[in-house]
N, C-alpha and C positions, 0 to 999 in steps of 0.2 A: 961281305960276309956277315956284318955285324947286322944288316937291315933282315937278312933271311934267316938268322938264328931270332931275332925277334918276332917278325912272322911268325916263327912256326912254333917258338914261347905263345902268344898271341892266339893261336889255332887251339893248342893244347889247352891255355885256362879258357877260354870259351866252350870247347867241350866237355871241359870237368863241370863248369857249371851250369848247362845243360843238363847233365847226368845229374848233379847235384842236386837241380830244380825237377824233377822228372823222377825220376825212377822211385819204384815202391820199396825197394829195401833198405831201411833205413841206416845200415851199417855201410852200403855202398853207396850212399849218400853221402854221409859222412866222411870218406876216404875221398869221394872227387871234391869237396869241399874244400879238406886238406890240401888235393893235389891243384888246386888252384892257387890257394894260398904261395906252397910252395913254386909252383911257376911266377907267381908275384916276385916272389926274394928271389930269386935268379935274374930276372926282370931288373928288379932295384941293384943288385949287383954289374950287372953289363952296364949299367947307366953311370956308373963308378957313387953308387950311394950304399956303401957296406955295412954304414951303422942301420941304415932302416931295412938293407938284406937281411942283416943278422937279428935284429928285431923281430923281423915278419916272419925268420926263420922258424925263431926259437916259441914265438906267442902263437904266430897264425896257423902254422903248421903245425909243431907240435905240443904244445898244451892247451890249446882246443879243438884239436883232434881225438889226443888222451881223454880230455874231462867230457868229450860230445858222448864217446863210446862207454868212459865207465859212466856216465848218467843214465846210456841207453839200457847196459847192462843191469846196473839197481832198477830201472824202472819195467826192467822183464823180469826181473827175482821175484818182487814185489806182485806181479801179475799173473806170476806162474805157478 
């Protein structure tokens, strides 16, 4: 059970950053960015590593996700 839940973690951050690497929107870039990030901490979690889960959670995921979008944000005010 444990090999096929990793697999398919494994499948998912591969496609996030794919999408991440690829696609022209840069707001949906940014989210598959994140959503690899996050498959990461899930990842280090099953591996029984919580502190570097909840690290990757709280940095990778969410606070530069947050700071990528509000950059992206001020640098479309500033242009628009």
């Amino acid at each position: 059970m444990f090999v096929i839940i990793a697999i398919v973690l494994g499948i998912i951050s591969l496609i996030g950053g794919v999408i991440a690497l690829f696609h022209k929107k840069l707001v949906v870039a940014i989210l598959a960015a994140g959503l690899v990030s996050l498959t990461a901490s899930i990842i280090f979690l099953l591996l029984a590593a919580p502190d570097v889960a909840m690290t990757e959670a709280a940095i990778g995921s969410g606070l530069t996700t947050v700071i990528f979008l509000y950059v992206l944000n001020k640098i479309r005010e500033k242009n628009g």
